[in-house]
N, C-alpha and C positions, 0 to 999 in steps of 0.2 A: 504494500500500500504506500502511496505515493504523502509526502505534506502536504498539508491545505492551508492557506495562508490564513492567519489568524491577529499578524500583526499591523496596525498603520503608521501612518508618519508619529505622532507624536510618540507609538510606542518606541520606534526605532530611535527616535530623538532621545530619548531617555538613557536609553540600550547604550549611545555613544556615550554618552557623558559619564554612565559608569563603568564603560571600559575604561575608560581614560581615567577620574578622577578616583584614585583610589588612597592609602596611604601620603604615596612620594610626596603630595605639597604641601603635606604638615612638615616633612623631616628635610627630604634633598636640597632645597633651599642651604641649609646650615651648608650644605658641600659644597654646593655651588660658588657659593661666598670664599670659601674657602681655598678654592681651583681659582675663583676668579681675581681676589685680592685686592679687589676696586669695585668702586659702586657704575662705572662706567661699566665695565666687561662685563659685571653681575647683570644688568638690569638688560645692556645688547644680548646677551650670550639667551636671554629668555624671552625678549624681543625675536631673536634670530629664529629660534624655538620656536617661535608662535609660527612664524612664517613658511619655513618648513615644512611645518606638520598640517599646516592649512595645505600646502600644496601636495604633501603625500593623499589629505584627505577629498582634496577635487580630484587626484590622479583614481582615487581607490571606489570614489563615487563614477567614476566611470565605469570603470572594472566591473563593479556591482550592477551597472545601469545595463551594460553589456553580453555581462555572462549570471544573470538572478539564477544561484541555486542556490541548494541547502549545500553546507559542508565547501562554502565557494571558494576559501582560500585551501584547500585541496584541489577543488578543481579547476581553477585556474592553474596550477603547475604540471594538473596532469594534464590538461588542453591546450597550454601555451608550451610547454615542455617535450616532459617524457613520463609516465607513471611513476617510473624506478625514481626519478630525481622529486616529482612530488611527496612519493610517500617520503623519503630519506629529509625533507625540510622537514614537513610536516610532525614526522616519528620526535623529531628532537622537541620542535615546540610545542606538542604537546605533553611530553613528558616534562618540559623546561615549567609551562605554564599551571602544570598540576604543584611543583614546586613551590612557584612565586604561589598560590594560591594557598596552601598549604602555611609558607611561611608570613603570608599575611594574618592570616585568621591566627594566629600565634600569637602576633602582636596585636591584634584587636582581642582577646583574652587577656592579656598582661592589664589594660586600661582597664576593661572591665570587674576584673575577680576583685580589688580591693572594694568596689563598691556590693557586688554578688555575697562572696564567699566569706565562711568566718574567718580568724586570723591562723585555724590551721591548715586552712588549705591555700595558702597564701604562699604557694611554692610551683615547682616546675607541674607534680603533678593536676596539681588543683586546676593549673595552668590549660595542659592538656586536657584536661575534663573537659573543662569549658569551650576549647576548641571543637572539640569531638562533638559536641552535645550542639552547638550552634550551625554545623556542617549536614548534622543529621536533620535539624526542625528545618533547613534551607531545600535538604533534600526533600522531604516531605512535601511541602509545598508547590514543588518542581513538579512531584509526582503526581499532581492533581491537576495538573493542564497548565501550557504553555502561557495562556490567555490568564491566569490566575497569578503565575510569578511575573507573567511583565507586568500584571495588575502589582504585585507587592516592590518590582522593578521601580515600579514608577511614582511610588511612593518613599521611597527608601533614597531617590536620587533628586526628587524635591525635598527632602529633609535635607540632601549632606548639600546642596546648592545655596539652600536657607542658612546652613552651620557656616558656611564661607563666607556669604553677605554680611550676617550676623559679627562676627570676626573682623570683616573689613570697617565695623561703625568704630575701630579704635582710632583712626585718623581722626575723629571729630572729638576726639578727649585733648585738650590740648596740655595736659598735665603728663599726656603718655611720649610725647615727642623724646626724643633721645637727644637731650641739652647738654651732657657730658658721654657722649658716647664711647665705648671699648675700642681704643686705637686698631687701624686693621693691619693683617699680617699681610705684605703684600707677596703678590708672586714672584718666588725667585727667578723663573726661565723668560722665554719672550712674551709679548701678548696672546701672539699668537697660538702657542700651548696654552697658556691660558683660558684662553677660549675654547680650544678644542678639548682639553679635558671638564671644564665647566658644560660643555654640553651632554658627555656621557648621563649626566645625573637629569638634565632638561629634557632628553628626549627618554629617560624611563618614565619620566612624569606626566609625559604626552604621549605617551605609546599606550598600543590597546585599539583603539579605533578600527586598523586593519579587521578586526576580527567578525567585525557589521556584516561582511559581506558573507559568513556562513548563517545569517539570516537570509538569503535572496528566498528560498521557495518558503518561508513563513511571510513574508512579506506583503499586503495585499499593495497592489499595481509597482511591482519591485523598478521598473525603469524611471518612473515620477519620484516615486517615494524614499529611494532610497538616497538619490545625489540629496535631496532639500534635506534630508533627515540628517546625514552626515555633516552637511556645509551650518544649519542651523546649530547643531553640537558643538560641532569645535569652534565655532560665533563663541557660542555660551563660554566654553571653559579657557579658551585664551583670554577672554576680557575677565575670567576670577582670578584667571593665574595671574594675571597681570597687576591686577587688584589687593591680591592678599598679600603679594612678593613687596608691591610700595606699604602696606600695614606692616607688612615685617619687618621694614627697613627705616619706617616712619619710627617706630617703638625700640628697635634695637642698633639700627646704624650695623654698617657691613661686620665691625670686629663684634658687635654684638653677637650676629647671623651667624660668624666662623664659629663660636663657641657655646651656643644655643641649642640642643639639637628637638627640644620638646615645644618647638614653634607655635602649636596652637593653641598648648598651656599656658604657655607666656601671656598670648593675645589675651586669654580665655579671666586669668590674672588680672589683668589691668582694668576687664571691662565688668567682671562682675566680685572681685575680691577675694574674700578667703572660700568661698563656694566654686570657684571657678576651674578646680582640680576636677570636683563631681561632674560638674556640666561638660568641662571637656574630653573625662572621659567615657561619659552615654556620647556624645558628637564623635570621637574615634571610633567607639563600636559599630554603631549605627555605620558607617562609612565603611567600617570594613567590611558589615555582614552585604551591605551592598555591594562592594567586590566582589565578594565569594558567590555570591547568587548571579549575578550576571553569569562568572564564568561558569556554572553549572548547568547555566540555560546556554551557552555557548560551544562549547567543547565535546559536546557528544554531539555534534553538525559537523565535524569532522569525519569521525569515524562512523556516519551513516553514510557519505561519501567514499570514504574509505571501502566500505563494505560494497557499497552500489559499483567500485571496480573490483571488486573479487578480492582487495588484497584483505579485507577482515574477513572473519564470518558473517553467513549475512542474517545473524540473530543481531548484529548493533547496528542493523536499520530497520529491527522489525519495532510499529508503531502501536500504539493504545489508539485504535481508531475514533475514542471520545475524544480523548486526550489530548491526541496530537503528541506524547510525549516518548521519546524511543527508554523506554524502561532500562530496558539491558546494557545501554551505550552508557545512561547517565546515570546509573548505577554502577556501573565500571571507572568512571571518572571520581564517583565520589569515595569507591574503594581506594583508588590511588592516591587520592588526598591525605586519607584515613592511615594507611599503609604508611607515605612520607613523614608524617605529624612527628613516626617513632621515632624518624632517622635523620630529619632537620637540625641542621647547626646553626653557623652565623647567617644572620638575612644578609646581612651586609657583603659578606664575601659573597653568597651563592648570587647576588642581584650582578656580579660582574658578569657573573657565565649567565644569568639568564638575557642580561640584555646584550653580550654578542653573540648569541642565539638568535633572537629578537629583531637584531639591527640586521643582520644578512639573511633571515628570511623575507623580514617587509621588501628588504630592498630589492630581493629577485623578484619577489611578487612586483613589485612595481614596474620592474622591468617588461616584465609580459604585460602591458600596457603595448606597448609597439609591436607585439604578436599578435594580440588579440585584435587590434585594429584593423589588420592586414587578413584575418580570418574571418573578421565580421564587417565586411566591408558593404555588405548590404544592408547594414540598422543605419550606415550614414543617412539615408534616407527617409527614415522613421522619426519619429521626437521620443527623443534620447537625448540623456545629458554628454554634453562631450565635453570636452578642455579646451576651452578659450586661447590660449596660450600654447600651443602642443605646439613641438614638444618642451617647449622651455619650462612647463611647470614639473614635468618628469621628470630632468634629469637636475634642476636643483633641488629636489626631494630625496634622489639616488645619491649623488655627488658628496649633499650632506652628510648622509648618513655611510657612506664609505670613510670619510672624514674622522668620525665617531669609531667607525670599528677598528678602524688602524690604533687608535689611539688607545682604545682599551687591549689591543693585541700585544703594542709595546710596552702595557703594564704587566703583561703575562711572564716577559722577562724574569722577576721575581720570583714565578716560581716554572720554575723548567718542563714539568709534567703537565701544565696547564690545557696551553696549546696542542698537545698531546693527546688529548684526554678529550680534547673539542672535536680533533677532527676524528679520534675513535669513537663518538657518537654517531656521528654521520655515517660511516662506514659501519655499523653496527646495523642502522636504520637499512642500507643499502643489502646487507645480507639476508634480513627479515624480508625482505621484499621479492628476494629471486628464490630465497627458501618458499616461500607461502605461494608463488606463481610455479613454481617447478612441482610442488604436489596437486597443484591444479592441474596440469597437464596430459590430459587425458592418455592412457596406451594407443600405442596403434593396433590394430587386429593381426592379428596375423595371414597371410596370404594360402 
């Protein structure tokens, strides 16, 4: 049984903004200040960031407008590629994404448990509970229709949109201004590293979006709906980013931000007093559990893709024809969440390898942008969103984010196995793939 679209523009609208806006803009900020060294590079480097990721998000609104399926950033590399190189992207980011996901909900349990829990479970495990136990009421809900968590979607990401606004009214306190602020450390090397490591942490904090387009077959009229839905989102969340980063800077001043890393406490601090510990941390939870739900509504549209080319079984695209929901797919994503929870370490480290993960899959995907044009060259004729600017808004959304990967490549230096270990993911992805197509392979009869 096939999807039946279930979602419209404003749910899709939603859909991006919690891909995108999850943790990072409470915390990255603090590193970014710190790579950057100045309030100039801090404030360009998130300026540039905006611009970028608008232009990745009109290149990916096409993409979507182009090719609407379920599981689309799959199938866009098996249509613009080759299967073997789809699945082998894909195999990594979703394993990468269960991860991030995993170690998010971790840190939205930490905010949480001193307000929840008594003071003896006020430890790792207690910790863990909470995780566990938030992952499972997210999955529940999942499990009752498509149409019901982007109902809870959509309510979860006008709350954390509201907790940012709310946040930004510290500019109008004119006692919160930073009149003696914390000297800033500046950057040792040239600007120009400067900036280019300043953005590693800018585009985790706007990354996510790409993944809208494994909505195209829930989607109702995916060619209208989906460019306006994506281009109105990151409207939205560049103008908070933009917003919260001047509140952060307004109250702490750059050496403030270097030394900072509990950004939203602070604000949370200034504007409501000694309560503002409790409030900001229901506004972290709330923001995570919104993360986590997204991706759970997200990530089994992969691997019903996956399945619809033969590389999974094809029990993780079989549907709840109420529903709409693939049971077994999204049940398998929230086992691996569950499974990771045991074996998570530092967020901080594992977010390097998730987002040069991240930055060289968007980026191929973007690239099959000028394949797909050349494949679908009869919707030129239809109304269909295209790019204004082709190719120039493509290749400085590519260009960037090559910019970005290098730069975290030559932090790998430090540890030697790193690099290593990146590219035997890939090549792992790449074996699973000609293993599971080689027992497809029907005999031949004999003569």
């Amino acid at each position: 049984m096939s999807i039946q679209p279930r979602l419209n523009r404003f749910d899709l609208s939603m859909i991006v903004i919690s891909l995108v806006i999850g943790m990072g803009i409470f915390g990255s900020p603090s590193d970014v200040a710190v790579k950057a060294g100045s309030a100039p590079v801090f404030f360009g480097a998130w300026i540039f960031g905006g611009i970028v990721t608008l232009c990745g998000a009109l290149t990916f609104a096409e993409i979507g407008a182009r090719y609407p399926t379920t599981g689309g950033f799959y199938k866009v590399f098996s249509y613009c590629y080759h299967p073997a190189f789809a699945f082998m992207i894909n195999w990594v980011l979703v394993i990468s994404n269960a991860s991030s996901v995993a170690a998010v909900a971790l840190l939205g349990a930490e905010y949480i448990n001193p307000i929840l829990l008594p003071q003896s479970l006020q430890n790792p495990t207690g910790t863990k509970l909470t995780t566990i136990a938030t992952v499972l009421v997210l999955y529940g809900i999942n499990f009752l229709g498509i149409k019901l968590s982007a109902q809870t979607q959509n309510i979860l990401t006008i709350f954390k949109v509201g907790m940012i606004l709310l946040l930004c009214t510290v500019v109008f306190k004119s006692d919160a201004h930073a009149v003696n602020p914390v000297v800033a450390i500046p950057h040792t090397g040239s600007v120009i590293t400067a900036f280019g490591l300043s953005m590693v942490a800018v585009f985790f904090t706007y990354t996510g979006y790409a993944q809208t387009i494994n909505f195209g077959g829930d989607i109702i009229n995916p060619k209208k709906n989906i460019p306006k839905a994506i281009f109105f989102g990151m409207a939205v969340i560049i103008s908070l980013y933009l917003a919260i980063n001047y509140a952060y800077y307004y109250v702490l001043g750059i050496g403030g931000l270097q030394q900072n890393h509990t950004l939203a406490a602070t604000l949370a601090g200034v504007i409501f007093g000694a309560t503002g510990y409790k409030i900001t941390s229901i506004l972290m939870f709330v923001s995570v559990v919104a993360y986590v739900n997204v991706n759970i509504m997200s990530s089994p549209r992969v691997y019903y893709a996956m399945a619809e080319d033969g590389i999974l079984p094809p029990i993780f695209k079989r549907l709840n024809p109420k529903t709409q929901v693939q049971e077994f797919g999204m049940s398998f994503f929230v086992m691996a969440i569950l499974i990771i929870l045991f074996f998570v370490g530092s967020f901080s480290e594992m977010l390097k390898y998730v987002m040069f993960f991240e930055l060289i899959g968007i980026s191929l995907a973007a690239i099959a942008i000028f394949i797909l044009r050349k494949k679908t060259r009869h919707l030129d004729v239809s109304d269909i969103y295209t790019i204004k600017w082709f190719p120039l808004i493509p290749v400085i959304f590519i260009l960037s984010y090559w910019f970005v990967t290098i730069n975290i490549f030559i932090t790998f230096k430090e540890n030697p196995f790193a690099a290593f270990w990146c590219i035997a993911a890939y090549a792992f992805g790449l074996a699973i793939y000609y293993i599971s197509k080689r027992k497809q392979t029907p005999l031949l009869p004999d003569n």
